[in-house]
N, C-alpha and C positions, 0 to 999 in steps of 0.2 A: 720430595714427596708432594701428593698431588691429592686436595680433598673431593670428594663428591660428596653432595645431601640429595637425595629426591624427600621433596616434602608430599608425600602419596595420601590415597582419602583415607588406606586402613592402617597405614603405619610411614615412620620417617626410616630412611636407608643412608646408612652413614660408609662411606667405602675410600680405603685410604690406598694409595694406588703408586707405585713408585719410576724410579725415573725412565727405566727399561719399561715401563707400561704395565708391570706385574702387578695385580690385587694381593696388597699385604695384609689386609686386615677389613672387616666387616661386620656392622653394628646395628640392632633395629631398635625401635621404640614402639608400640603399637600407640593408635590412636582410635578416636571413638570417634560413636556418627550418632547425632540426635536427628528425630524423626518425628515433630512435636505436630505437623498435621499432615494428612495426607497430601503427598505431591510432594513435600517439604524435606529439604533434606542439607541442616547445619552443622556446623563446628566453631567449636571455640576458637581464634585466632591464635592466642597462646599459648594454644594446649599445642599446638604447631610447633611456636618456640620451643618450650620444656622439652617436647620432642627431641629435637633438631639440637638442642646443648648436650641432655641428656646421652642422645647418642654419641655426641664426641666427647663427652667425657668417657664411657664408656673405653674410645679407642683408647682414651688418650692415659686409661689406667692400665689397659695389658699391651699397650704398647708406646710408651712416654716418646721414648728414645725417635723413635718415628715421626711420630706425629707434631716433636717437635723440630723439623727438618720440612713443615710443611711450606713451602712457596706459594700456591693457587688455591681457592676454593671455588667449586663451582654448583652452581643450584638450581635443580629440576623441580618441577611440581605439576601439582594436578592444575589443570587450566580451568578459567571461568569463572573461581570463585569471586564473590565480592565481597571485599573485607575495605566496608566505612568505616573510617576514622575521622574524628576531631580535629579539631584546631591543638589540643593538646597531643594528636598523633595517638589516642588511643581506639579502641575498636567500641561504636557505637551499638551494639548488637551482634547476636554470632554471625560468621559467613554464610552464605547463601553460597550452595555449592553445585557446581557443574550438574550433576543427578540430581536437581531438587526442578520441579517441571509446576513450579507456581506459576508462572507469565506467563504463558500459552497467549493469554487476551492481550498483555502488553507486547508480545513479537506481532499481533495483527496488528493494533495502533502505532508500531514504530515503523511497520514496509507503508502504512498510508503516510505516515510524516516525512518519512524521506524516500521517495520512488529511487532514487539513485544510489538507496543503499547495498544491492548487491553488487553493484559496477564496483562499487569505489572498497566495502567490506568483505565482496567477494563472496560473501553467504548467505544462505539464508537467515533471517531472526528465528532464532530456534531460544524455547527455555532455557537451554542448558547454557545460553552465552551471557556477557556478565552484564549487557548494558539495558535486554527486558530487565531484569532482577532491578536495577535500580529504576525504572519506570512501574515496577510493584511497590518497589519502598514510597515514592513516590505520591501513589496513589493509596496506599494502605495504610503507610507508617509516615504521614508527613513532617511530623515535628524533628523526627530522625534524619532525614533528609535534608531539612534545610538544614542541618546543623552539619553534613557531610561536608568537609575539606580534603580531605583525598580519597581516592579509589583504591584500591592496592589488589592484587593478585596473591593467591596465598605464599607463594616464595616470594616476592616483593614485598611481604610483609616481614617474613624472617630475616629476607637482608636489611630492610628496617631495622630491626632489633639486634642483626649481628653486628651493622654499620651507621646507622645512622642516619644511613643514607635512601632516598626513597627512587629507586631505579627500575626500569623493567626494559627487559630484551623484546629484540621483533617477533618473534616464535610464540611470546606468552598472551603479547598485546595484541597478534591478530586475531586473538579466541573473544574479543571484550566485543566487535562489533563498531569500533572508536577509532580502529586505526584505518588509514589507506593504504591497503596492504599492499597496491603496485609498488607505492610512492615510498613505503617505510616509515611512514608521520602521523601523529596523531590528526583525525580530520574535524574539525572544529565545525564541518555540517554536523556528524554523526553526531558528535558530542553536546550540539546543540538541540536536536532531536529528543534527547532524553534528560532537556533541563540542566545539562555542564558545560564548562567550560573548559581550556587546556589548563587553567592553573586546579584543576582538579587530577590530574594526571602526571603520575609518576615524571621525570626524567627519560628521555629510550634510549637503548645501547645496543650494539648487535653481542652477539651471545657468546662471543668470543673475546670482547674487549675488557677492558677492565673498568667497574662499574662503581670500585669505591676499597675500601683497606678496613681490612678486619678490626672493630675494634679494641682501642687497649688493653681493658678487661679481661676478654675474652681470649685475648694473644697470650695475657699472662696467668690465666686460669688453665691456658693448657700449653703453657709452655713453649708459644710461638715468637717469631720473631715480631717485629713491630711493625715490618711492613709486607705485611701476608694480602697479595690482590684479593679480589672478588670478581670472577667474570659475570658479566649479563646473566649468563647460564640458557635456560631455554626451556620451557614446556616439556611435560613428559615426554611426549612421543619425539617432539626434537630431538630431546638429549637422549631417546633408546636410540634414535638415527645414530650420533654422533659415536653410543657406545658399539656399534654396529657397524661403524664404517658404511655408511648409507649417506655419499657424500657426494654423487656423481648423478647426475639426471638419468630416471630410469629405475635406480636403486630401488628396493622395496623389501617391507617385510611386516609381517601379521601377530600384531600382540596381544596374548591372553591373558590380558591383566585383571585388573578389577571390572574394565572396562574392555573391550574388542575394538583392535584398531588393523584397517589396512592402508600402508603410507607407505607413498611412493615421490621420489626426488623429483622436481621439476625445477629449467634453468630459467622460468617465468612465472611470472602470475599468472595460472591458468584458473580462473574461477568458474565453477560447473554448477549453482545454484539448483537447476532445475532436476539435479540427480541425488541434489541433499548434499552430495560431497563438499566437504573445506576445502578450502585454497588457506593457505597459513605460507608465512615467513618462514623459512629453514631457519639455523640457531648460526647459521653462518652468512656474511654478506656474498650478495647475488642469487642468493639459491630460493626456491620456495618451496612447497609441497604441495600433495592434496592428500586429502585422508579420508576413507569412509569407519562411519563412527558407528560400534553399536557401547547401547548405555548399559551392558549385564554380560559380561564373558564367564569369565573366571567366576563373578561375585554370582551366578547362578550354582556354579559347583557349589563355592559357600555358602550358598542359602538352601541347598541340597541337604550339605550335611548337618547344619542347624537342624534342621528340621525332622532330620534320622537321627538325631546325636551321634553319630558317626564320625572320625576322620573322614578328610576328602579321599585320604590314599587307601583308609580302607573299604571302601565305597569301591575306589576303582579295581584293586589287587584281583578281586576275583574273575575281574575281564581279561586280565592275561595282557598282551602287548597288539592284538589284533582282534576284530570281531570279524564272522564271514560273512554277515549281511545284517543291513539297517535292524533298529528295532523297531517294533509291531507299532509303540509307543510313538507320537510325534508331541514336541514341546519346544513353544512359543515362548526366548529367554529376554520378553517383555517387562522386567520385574520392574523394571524406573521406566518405562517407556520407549520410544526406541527414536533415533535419528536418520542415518541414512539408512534404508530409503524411505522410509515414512515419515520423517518428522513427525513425529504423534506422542507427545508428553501424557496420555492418556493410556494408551497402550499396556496392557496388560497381559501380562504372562499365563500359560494353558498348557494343560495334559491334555492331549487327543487321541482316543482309541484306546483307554485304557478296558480291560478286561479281568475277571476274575482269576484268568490262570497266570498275569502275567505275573511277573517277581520283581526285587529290588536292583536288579543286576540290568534289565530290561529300561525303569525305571533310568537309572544312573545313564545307560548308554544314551537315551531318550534324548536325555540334557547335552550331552558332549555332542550330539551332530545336531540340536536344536541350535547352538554355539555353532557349530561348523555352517548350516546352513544360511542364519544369518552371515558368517562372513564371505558366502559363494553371493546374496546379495549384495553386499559390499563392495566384493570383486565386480559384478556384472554392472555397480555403479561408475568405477574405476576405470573401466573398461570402454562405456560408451562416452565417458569424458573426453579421454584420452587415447592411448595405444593399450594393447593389453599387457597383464603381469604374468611374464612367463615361471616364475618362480618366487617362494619369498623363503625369508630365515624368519624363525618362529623364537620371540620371546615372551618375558614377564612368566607369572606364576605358574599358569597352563602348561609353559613350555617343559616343564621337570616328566608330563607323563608322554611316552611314546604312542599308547596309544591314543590318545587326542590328537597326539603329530598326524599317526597313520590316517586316522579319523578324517583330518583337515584335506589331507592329501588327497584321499576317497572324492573327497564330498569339493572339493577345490578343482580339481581336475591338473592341478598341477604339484611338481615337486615343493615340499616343505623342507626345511634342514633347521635341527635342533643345533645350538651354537655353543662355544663354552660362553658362561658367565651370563647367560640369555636371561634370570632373576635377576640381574642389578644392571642391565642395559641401562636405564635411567641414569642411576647415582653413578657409572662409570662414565658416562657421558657427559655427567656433570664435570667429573674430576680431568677429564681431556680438555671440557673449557676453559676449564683455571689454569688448567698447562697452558693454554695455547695465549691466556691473557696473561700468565706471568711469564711466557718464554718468546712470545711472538714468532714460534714456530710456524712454517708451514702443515697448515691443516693435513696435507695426504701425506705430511710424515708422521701424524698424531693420532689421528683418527683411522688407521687400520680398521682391516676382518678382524673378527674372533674366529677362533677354530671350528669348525664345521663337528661336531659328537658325532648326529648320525644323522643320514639322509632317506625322505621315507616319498616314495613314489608312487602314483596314483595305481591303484590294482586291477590289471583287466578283470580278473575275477568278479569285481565288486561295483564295477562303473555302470553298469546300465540298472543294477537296485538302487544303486544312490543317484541317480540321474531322475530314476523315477520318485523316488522319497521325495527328493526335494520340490519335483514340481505338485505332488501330491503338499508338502507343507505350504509350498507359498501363498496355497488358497485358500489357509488357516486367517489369515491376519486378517483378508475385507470379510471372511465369512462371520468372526468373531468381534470385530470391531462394535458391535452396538453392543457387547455386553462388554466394553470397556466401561471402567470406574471415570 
């Protein structure tokens, strides 16, 4: 048996996976989001752990027998955060997380410090990465700062706590803006840039090796053996690669998580700075990615139904499985700001064209191709980087409705395909890297497809209304940009 964790921003995914590659069993935790000033957006570091035990206890009560049979664990996360710790190893204040858009003024003052930071980081200084954050702590919160001794990433902080040990993969460390992501090393310019040094930084391991041995405690708390690996593991979107089988340059697929992602495999370091795209580490050695990032997919549907008190599924049940044309309504799913293609931590979210007669059904559609058209920008940033995507497999939460697939497909112009197991891409991704650290298998005997549910392709019907919607939206963003917060 074979563990995964995704340590995620709204909850931890525990998924125990056997030796045929079957999901045996599956466990969640929810977790919270403090939001103490605008822009700002933390977590408790531990509340992560408690999580992340919780959940395998969980397995490990309706399914002992299993779980104590485990060989591998392997651990995805949300990327970016920055969780300082002490000299004692403990967390100096809560994390500062991927969606929290305070630096904005420190990613200006880090591209004047270092001109050679996108050659060598491969990105732009954008909020959301973890090394402005500590030129705010810096500059805001100094006494906290000098007192910082390690960095950690939020899964490098639970495998802290599972092991001991303070480790991070290539996939997590290229999101920090520290690493050189050609080279695979931490770059002691970068690090120098924002007042660290390397002995502030994890260990790095590629996401398939073995990173350190589960400890005692916790072997005997749930019944494992004593020497249970840990692989590197890998950033979330790596590790939905890996649970996807997205391991071949070229590969790609578009995830509707909390966040909006569209990643595609590349056998280099291809960094596209001026299109906002990441260049990032693959969770495997030789490989890389690029990704266009929006900061509100899914978590716009959530903040939908907050706001209706509604479920998200009863919100959409009334739309049926297809609409025959856009809605009236256009909406900007700005809510944390957005990255590619704007870089703009400011950015804020917008109803357009709302009218008296329209309804709630209208409203809800509004949101799902606001979501879709942010990722046809993503696409068109992907695109002019590299070669184009002729197809993607659609994961994370979004991916459970067909119509947001049809949606995607509409407003994408190309085939989408819903996947089995497409909600825990992540934490299965993780559980393949523990396979592959504790069996030293060949990756393309491990890392398979998932099954294809159902494949949804773009509608002539409906392509030249969404062709036109969307270029009708894109001139929402600079025409509303001065009434950003």
């Amino acid at each position: 048996m074979f563990l995964g964790l995704d340590i995620g921003t709204s909850g931890v995914k525990a998924v125990l996976v056997s030796e045929a590659g079957a999901i045996v069993a599956t466990a969640a935790r929810e977790l919270a989001l403090s939001h103490p000033a605008p822009l700002w957006s933390e977590q408790d570091p531990d509340a992560w752990v408690d999580a992340a035990v919780g959940a395998v206890d969980d397995l490990a009560a309706s399914n002992r027998s299993e779980v104590a049979l485990t060989r591998g664990i392997g651990l995805s996360g949300q990327m970016h955060g920055a969780t300082l710790l002490g000299d004692d190893g403990r967390p100096l204040r809560p994390a500062i997380l991927w969606n929290d858009g305070r630096s904005h003024a420190e990613c200006a003052k880090l591209e004047r410090r270092c001109p050679s930071l996108h050659a060598i980081a491969g990105n732009l200084a954008m909020p959301g990465f973890t090394a402005p954050k500590l030129l705010w702590v810096a500059g805001h919160e100094p006494e906290i700062f000098r007192r910082v001794a390690k960095v950690l990433l939020p899964k490098a902080y639970v495998r802290y706590r599972l092991t001991g040990e303070m480790v991070e993969d290539m996939s997590d460390a290229a999101g920090t803006l520290w690493l050189d992501v050609g080279q695979r090393r931490w770059s002691p310019l970068l690090l120098h840039a924002t007042g660290l040094d390397l002995h502030h930084m994890p260990r790095l391991v590629e996401g398939s090796e073995v990173s350190a041995v589960l400890a005692p405690e916790y072997a005997q708390r749930w019944g494992m053996a004593k020497n249970v690996v840990v692989a590197g593991g890998a950033g979330d979107n790596a590790a939905s690669a890996i649970g996807l089988g997205a391991i071949a340059p070229g590969d790609a697929f578009l995830s509707l998580g909390t966040s909006g992602v569209i990643f595609r495999v590349t056998d280099r370091f291809a960094p596209a700075p001026a299109s906002a795209v990441h260049a990032f580490c693959h969770a495997l050695p030789g490989l890389w990615h690029q990704m266009g990032v929006m900061l509100s997919a899914a978590a716009s549907l959530a903040w939908l139904s907050d706001v209706m008190a509604t479920p998200a599924a009863a919100l959409l049940a009334p739309l049926g499985e297809s609409v025959d044309a856009p809605s009236p309504i256009k909406f900007l799913p700005y809510l944390d700001g957005e990255r590619t293609p704007h870089n703009d931590a400011a950015a804020s979210g917008a109803f357009v064209g709302l009218r008296g007669a329209n309804g709630r059904d209208q409203i809800v559609q509004a949101v799902l191709e606001g979501v879709a058209f942010a990722a046809r920008d993503n696409l068109a940033a992907l695109g002019s980087a590299s070669s184009a995507i002729s197809e993607v497999d659609l994961v994370g939460g979004g991916s459970r409705s067909a119509l947001w697939a049809q949606i995607c497909a509409d407003v994408l112009g190309i085939p989408v395909h819903r996947v089995e197991e497409g909600e825990v891409g992540a934490a299965l991704g993780a559980a393949r890297l523990g396979r592959l650290a504790a069996t030293g298998e060949e990756p393309a005997q491990v890392c398979t497809r998932p099954r294809r549910l159902a494949s949804f392709a773009p509608r002539a019907s409906t392509a030249a209304a969404y062709d036109d919607a969307y270029h009708q939206w894109r001139k929402l963003y600079p025409a509303l940009k001065e009434f950003s917060l």
